[in-house]
C-alpha positions in Angstrom: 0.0 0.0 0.0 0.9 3.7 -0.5 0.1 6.3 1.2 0.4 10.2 1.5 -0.5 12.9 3.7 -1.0 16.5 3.1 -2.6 19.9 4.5 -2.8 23.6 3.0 -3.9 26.9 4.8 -7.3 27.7 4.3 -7.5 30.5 7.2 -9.4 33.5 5.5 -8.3 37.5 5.9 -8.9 39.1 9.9 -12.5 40.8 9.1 -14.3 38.4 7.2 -17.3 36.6 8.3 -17.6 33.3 10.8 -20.5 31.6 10.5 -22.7 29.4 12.8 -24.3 31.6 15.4 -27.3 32.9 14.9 -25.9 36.8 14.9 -23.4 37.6 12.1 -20.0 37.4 13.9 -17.1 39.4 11.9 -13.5 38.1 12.9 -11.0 40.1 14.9 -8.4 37.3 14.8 -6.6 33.9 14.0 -6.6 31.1 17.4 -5.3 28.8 15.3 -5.1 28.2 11.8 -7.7 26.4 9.4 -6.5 23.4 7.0 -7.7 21.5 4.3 -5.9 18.2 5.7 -5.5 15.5 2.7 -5.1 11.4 2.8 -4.1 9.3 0.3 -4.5 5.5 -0.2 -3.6 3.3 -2.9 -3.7 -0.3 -3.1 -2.1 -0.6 -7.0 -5.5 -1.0 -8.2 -7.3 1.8 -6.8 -6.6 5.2 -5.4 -8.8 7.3 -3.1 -9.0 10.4 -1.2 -9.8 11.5 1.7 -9.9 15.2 2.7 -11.1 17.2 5.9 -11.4 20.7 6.2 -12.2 23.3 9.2 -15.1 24.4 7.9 -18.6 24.7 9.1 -20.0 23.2 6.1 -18.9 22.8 2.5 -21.6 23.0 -0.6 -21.9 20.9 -3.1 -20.6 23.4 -5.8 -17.4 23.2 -3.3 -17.0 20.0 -3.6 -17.3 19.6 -7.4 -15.2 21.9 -8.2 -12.5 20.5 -6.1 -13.1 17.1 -7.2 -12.9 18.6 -10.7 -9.7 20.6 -10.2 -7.8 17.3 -7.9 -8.7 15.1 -10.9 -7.5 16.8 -13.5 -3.6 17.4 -11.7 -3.5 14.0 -9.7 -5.7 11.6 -11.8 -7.3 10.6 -8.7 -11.3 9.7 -10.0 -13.5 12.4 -9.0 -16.2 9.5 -7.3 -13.5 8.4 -5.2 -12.5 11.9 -3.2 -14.3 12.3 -0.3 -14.4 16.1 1.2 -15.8 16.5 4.8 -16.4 19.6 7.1 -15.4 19.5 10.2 -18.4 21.3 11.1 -16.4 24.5 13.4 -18.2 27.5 14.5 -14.7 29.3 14.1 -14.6 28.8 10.1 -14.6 31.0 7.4 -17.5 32.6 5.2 -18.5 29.2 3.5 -22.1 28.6 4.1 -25.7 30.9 4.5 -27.1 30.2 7.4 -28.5 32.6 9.8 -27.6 36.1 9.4 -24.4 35.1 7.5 -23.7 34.5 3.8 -21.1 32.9 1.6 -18.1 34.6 0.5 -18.1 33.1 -3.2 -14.4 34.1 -3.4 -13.2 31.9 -0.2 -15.4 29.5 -1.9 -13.3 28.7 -4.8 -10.6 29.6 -2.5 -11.4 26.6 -0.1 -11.9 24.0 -3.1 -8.5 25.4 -4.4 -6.3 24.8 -1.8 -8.7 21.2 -1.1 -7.5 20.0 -5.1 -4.1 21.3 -3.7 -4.0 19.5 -0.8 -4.9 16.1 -2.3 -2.1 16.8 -5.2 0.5 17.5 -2.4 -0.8 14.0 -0.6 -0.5 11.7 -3.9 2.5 13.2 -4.8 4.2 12.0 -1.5 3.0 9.4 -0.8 4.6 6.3 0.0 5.0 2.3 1.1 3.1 2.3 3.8 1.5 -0.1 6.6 -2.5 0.9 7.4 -3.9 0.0 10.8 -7.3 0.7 12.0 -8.7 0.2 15.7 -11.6 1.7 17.7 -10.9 3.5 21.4 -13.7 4.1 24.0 -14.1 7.8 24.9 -17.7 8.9 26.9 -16.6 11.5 29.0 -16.6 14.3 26.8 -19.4 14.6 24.2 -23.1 14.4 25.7 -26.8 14.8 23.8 -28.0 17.8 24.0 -31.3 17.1 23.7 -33.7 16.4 26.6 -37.0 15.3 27.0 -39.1 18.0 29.6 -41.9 17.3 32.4 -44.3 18.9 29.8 -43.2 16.1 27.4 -41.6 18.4 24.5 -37.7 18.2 23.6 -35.5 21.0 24.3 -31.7 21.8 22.5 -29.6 23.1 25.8 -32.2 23.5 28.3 -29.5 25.0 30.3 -27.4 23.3 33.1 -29.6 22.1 36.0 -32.5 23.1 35.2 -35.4 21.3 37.0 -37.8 20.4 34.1 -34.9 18.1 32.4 -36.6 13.9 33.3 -34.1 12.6 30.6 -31.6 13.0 27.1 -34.1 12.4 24.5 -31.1 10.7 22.3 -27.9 8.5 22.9 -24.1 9.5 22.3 -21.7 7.6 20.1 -18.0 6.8 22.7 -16.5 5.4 19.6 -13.4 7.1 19.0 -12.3 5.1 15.2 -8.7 5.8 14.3 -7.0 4.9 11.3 -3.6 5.1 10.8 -0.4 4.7 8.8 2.8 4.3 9.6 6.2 3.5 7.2 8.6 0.7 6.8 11.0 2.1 9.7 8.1 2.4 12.1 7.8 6.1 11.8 3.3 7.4 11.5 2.8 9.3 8.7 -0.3 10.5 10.2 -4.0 9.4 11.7 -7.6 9.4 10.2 -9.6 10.0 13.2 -13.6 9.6 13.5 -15.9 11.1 16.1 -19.6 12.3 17.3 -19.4 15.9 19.0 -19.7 19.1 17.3 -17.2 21.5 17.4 -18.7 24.5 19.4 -16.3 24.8 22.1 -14.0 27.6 21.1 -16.5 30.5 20.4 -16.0 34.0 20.4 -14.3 35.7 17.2 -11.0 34.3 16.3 -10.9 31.6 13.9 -10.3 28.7 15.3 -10.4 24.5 14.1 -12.0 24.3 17.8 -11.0 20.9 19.9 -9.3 19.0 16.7 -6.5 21.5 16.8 -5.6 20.0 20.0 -6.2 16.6 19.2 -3.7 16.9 16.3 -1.2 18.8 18.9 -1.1 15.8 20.9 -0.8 13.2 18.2 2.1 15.9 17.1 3.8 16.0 20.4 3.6 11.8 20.8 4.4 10.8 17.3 6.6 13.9 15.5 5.7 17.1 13.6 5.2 15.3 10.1 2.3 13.4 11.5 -0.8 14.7 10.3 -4.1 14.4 11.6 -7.8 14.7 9.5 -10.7 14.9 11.9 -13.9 13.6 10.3 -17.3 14.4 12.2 -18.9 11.3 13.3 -23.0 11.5 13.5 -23.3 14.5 16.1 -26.2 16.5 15.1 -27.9 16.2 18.5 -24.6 15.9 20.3 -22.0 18.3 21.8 -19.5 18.9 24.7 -22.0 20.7 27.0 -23.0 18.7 29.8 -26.6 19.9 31.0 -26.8 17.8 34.0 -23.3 18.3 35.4 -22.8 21.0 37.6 -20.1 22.5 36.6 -18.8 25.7 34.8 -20.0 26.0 31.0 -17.6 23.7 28.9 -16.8 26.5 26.6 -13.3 28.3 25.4 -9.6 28.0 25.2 -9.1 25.6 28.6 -12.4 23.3 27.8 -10.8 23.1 24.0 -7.7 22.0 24.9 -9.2 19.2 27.5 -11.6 18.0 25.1 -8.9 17.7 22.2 -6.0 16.1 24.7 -8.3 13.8 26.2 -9.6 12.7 22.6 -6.3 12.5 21.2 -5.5 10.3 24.7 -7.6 7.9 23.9 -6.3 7.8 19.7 -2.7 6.8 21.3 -4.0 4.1 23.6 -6.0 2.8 20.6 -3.0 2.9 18.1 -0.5 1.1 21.4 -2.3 -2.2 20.5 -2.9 -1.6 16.9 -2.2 -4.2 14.4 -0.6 -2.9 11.3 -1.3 -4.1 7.7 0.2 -4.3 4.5 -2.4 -4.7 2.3 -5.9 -3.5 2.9 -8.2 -3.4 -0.6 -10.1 -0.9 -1.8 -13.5 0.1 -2.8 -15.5 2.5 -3.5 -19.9 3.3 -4.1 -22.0 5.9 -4.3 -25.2 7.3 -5.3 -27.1 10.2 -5.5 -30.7 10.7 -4.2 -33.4 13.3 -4.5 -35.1 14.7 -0.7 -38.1 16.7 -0.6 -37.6 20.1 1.1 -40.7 21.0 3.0 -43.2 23.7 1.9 -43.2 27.4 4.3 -46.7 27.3 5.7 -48.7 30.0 4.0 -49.7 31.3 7.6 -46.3 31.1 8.4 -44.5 32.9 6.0 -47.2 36.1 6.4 -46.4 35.9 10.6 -42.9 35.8 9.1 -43.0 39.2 6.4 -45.1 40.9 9.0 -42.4 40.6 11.4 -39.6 41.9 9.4 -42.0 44.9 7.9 -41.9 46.4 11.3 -39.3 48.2 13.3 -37.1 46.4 16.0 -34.6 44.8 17.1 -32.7 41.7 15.0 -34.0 39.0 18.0 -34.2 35.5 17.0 -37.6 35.5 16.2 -36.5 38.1 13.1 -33.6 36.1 12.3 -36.0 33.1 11.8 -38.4 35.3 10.1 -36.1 35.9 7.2 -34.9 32.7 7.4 -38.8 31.3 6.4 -38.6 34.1 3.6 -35.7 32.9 2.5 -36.5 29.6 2.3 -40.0 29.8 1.1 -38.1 31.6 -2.5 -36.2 29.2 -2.5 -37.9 26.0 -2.4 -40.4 27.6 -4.8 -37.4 27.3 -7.1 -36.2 24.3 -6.2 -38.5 21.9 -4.3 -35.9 19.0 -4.2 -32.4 19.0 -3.3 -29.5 16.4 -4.2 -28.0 14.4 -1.8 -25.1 12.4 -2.4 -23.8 9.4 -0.5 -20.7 7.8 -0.6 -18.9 5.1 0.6 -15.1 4.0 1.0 -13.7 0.5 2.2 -10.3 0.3 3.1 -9.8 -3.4 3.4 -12.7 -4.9 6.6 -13.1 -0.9 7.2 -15.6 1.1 5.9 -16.5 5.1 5.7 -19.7 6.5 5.1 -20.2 10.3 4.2 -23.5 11.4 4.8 -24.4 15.4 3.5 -25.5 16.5 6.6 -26.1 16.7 10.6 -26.8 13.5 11.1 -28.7 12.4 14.4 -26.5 10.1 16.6 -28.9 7.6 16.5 -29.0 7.2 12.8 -25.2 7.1 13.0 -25.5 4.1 15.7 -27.9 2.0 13.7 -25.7 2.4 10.4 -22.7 0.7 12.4 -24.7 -2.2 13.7 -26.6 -3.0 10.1 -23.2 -2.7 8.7 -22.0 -5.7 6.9 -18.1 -4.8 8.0 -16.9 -5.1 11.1 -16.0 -1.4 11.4 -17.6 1.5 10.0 -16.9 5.1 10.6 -20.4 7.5 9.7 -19.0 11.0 8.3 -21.0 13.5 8.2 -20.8 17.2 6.7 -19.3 15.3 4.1 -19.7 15.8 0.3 -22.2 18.7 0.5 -25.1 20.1 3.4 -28.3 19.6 3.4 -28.9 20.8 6.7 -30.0 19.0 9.9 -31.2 15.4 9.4 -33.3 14.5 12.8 -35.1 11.2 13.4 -38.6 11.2 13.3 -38.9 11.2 17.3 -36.9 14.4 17.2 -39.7 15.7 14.5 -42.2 14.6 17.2 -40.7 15.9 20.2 -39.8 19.4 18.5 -36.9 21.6 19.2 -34.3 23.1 17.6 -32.6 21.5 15.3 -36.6 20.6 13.9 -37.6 24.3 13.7 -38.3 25.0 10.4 -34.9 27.4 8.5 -32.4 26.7 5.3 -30.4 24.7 8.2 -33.3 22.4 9.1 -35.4 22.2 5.7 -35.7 18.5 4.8 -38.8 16.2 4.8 -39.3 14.3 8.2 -38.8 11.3 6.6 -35.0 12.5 4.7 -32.4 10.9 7.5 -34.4 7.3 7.2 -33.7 7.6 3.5 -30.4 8.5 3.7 -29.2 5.5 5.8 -31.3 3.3 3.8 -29.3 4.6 0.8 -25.9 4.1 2.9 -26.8 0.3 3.6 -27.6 -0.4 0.5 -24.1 1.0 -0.9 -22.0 -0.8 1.9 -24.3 -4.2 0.6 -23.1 -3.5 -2.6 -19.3 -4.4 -1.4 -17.2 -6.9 -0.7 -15.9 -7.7 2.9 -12.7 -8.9 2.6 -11.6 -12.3 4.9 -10.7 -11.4 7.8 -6.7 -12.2 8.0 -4.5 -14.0 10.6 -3.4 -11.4 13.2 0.3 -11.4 13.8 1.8 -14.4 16.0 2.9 -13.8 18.9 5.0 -16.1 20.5 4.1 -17.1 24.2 6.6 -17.6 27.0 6.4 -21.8 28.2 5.4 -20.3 31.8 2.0 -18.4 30.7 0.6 -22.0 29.4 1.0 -23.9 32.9 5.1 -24.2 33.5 6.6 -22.8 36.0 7.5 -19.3 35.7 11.6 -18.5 35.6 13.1 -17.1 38.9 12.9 -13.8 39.9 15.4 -12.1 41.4 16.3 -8.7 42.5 12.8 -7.8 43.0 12.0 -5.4 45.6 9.2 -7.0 47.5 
């Protein structure tokens, strides 16, 4: 196998626009700097891609025309280059949502330096040994969802409060980690998969938020030419706050860093017992499907221009206002969208990228229906389509239900999108499982007597 690893500097100009707050938030300063981080895998037969970038969200138009651009200088096959968000709130202008718009110049700036970034990671890559392994980590991400005495869901009913009976949705702990190291031992760099979204950091720097710490610690363990891509696991209910701990608001620089080294903890644990291989296969499926967007209530959408025809202040229920405006034009354009899934197996392993927020429980139920032993759910991946709740969540309200460009899909639009994963990971081949690596044992673990020991300090 050969294999490459890459990363460019997407970080935008001080002034422009960070996205995913309700309230247009206008950058003062960098935190850290934002990457397009590139992986590259060939088998001989088949080459693929894997790319994730600090981004809130990346549209389709993104991804195509990065696809477009790394094909035509690498050869790599457009269908088999995945691009995923890593879904921060520190990120440059790249998506509309809220009170913010896309800047269409760090647009084709971001799928730039992503064809760049996979160019850079074919060209050196090298022999290589892939190992894949799945750590335990369920300290640190939480649902943030929770069903009230009245009955209804609530996102964040804030920390202790009273009415909270129970999390109306699970957590994923799986922390999946694939990595790749050289002939002389030395990692080349670490594919790491997990459910929490990345709203820690806040406030107006730009900033990767915890996965710039997690890739500091891999750094600081396994040297500076060890790269790290952080793909966003099925979190769209799930984040770092803990509601029913009492304890300070996990929020900012310190909470950040302990989130990130704790994570990347648990990735070295998991890669101290890791079996390393030298040939892992390679396949690749995808489809695309059509989702229905749902219709702005007629009632609605007058409550919603009556609003914004009258003097006051920009308060959420205006921001949501124009949001249903918004929408309602343009779903009268467009009342479908395209959603694209794809899947990549690297030999018994497989990723899925799902175009959206996934809820953790669809995420969950895609690993156990999975025909290969391990599968890692991406999300933000390949496009956004906005929030993709189950049909409880539609039930219970909330949130990430409330009707906006970020939430505008059918109730039924998550089921069919895991239907559509399933039916792609079917379509592969699991590969035999091979003969891990022998390991001798010493005569006195299978019943002999154990040598003498001596010099022991009792």
């Amino acid at each position: 196998m050969f294999v490459g690893f890459a990363q460019t500097d997407i970080t935008p100009e001080v002034g422009a626009v960070i996205p995913g707050h309700f309230r247009k938030r206008i950058s003062t300063g960098v935190h850290d700097p934002l990457h397009a981080i590139a992986c590259v895998i060939s088998d001989g037969q088949t080459t693929v891609a894997i790319v994730s970038v600090d981004a809130l969200s990346l549209r389709r138009s993104v991804v195509e025309l990065a696809r477009k651009l790394a094909q035509s200088r690498s050869g790599i096959p457009a269908q088999n280059i995945m691009i995923a968000a890593t879904h921060t709130h520190c990120g440059g202008p790249i998506a509309n949502a809220f009170e913010c718009e896309a800047d269409e110049g760090y647009c084709r700036f971001v799928a730039e330096q992503i064809a760049e970034a996979i160019v850079k990671a074919n060209e050196s890559k090298r022999e290589a040994r892939v190992g894949v392994s799945v750590g335990h980590e369920n300290r640190i991400a939480f649902n943030r969802r929770f069903v009230m005495k009245d009955g209804r869901h609530q996102t964040h009913p804030g920390k202790g409060n009273p009415d909270i009976v129970r999390p109306a949705g699970p957590t994923d702990p799986d922390v999946g980690v694939i990595a790749a190291q050289d002939g002389n031992g030395h990692m080349l760099g670490f594919i790491v998969n997990f459910a929490c979204h990345c709203t820690v950091m806040g406030g107006t720097e730009f900033s990767a938020d915890y996965p710039f710490y997690l890739a500091e610690t891999l750094r600081k363990e396994f040297g500076d030419q060890c790269l790290t891509l952080f793909l966003q696991g099925a979190s769209g209910d799930v984040t770092q706050v803990a509601n029913t701990l009492p304890r300070e608001p996990e929020f900012g620089e310190k909470w950040a860093r302990r989130i990130g080294t704790r994570l990347g903890g648990e990735v070295i644990k998991t890669v101290a017992l890791m079996d390393f291989l030298e040939t892992a296969p390679l396949q690749v499926a995808r489809s695309t499907i059509r989702l229905a967007r749902r219709q702005v209530p007629e009632k609605m959408l007058e409550e919603a221009k009556r609003i914004l025809s009258e003097d006051g202040e920009p308060t959420v229920e205006r921001i949501y206002a124009r949001e249903l405006v918004l929408l309602a034009e343009e779903v009268k354009e467009q009342p479908f969208v395209d959603a694209e899934v794809q899947t990549i197996a690297i030999g018994r392993t497989a990723l899925v990228a799902i175009p959206g927020e996934l809820f953790c429980q669809f995420g969950l139920d895609i690993k156990r229906a999975s025909p290969f032993p391990t599968t890692f759910v991406v999300t933000c991946a390949n496009g956004m389509v906005g929030y993709l709740p189950t049909p409880e969540a539609f039930k219970g309200g909330g949130y990430e239900v409330r009707l906006a460009r970020s939430s505008q899909l059918m109730p039924d639009a998550g089921s069919q999108l895991v239907g559509e994963a399933l039916q792609l990971l079917q379509s592969l081949s699991v590969p035999p499982a091979l003969p891990s690596p022998q390991v001798k044992t010493p005569a006195w673990d299978v019943g002999a007597s154990p040598p003498e020991l001596t010099g022991l300090v009792p």
